[in-house]
FIPA-850073 format. One record per residue (C-alpha): residue in one letter; x, y, z. Coordinates in steps of 0.02 Angstrom, whole numbers, plus 50000, padded with zeros to 5 digits. Example, Ala and Ser with C-alpha at 12.3 -4.5 7.8 and 13.67 -1.06 7.14 Angstrom:
2
A506154977550390S506844994750357
//
This chain:
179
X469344843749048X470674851549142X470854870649128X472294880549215X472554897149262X473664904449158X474424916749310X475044901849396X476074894849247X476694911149201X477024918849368X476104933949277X474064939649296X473434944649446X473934940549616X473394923549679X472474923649834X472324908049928X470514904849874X470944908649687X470704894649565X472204889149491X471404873549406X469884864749357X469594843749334X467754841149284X466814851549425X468064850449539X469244865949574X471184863349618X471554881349763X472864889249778X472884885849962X472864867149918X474424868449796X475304882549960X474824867450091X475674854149977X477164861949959X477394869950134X477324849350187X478934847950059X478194843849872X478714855349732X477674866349629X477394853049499X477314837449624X475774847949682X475044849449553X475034832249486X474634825449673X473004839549653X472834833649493X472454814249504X471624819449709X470364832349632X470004817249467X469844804449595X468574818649712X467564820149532X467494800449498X466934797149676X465474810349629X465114802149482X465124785349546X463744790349690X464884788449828X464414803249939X464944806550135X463434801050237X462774805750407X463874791650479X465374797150396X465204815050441X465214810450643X466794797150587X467594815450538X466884824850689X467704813250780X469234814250697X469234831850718X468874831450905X470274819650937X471524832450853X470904846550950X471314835551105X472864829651029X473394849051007X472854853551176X471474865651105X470504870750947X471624887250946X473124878850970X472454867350804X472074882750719X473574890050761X474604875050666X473564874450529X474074892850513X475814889250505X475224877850356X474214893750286X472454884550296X471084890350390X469854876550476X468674878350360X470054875150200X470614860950312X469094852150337X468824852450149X470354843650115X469834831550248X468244829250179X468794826350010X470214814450068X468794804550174X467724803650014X469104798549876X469494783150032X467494779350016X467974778349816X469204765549847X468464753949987X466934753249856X468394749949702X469244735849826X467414728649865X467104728549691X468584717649641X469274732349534X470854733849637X471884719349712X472924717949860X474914716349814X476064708249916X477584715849948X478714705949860X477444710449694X477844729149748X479734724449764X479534717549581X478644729649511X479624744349553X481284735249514X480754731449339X479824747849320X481104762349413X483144765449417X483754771349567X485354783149553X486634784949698X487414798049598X486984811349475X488554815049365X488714832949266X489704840549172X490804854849245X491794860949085X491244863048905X491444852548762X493224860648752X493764858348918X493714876348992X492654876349172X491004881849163X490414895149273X489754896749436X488204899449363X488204885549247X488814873249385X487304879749489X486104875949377X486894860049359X486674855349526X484914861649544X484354849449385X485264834949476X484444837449646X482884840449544
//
């Protein structure tokens, strides 16, 4: 079941903080530091969502399916962890990025931990035969029978009796078409 907070799809309720709950899959909760780290990285409000919204089902299906982080794959992550420090120079000089992404370490190695697990899901899903490899040219086929591309986005600039629309009108034009 997947339960929102109505605050974040209203823009109205109380303030979020970044530890608020702004969704729920199963047992898992979606945080508003999660959606404010996707889209400082460039998605949108709503590509955040949905990228939250199949991470945090796949998070719950790799509970459900017994895959769990074990003692090996914890020092895999330490590792990880150590090897960013170095490549930062320093654990403050990591912290201080991660800042600049508004997650603390802690938030951070959540989201680490929960991308390291959902990977767990899907070596056990490839070793299970219930995902195949596909070549690229299957890809190339797939996505040209599947998805249009568009080198250009035509709109309107007048109404239906020819008189220019605004500047406001054209704007929001032009937002929908980057959109």
């Amino acid at each position: 079941a997947l339960v929102l907070a109505m605050g974040l799809l209203t823009g109205c309720g109380e303030p979020l903080t970044p530890d608020s709950v702004v969704a729920t899959i199963g047992d898992q909760n979606i945080y508003a530091y999660e959606m404010t780290y996707l889209m400082k990285v460039g998605a949108t409000k709503e590509e955040a969502m949905e990228e939250l919204l199949n991470f945090k089902t796949m998070v719950q299906k790799a509970y459900d399916s017994g895959v769990t982080l074990n003692d090996t794959d914890r020092q895999t992550l330490a590792d990880d962890k150590a090897s960013m420090v170095e490549q930062y120079g320093s654990q403050e000089a990591l912290n201080e990025f991660l800042s600049q992404l508004e997650l603390t370490e802690a938030q951070f190695d959540l989201i680490t931990e929960e991308s390291y697990l959902v990977n767990k899901l899907n070596s056990k899903a490839t070793e299970l035969g219930l995902f195949t490899e596909v070549t690229d040219e299957q890809a190339k086929e797939f996505f040209d029978q599947n998805f249009l591309r568009a080198k250009h986005i035509l709109f309107k600039t007048t109404d239906d009796a020819g008189n220019p629309l605004d500047e406001a009108a054209v704007a929001a034009a032009t937002q929908k078409a980057e959109e």
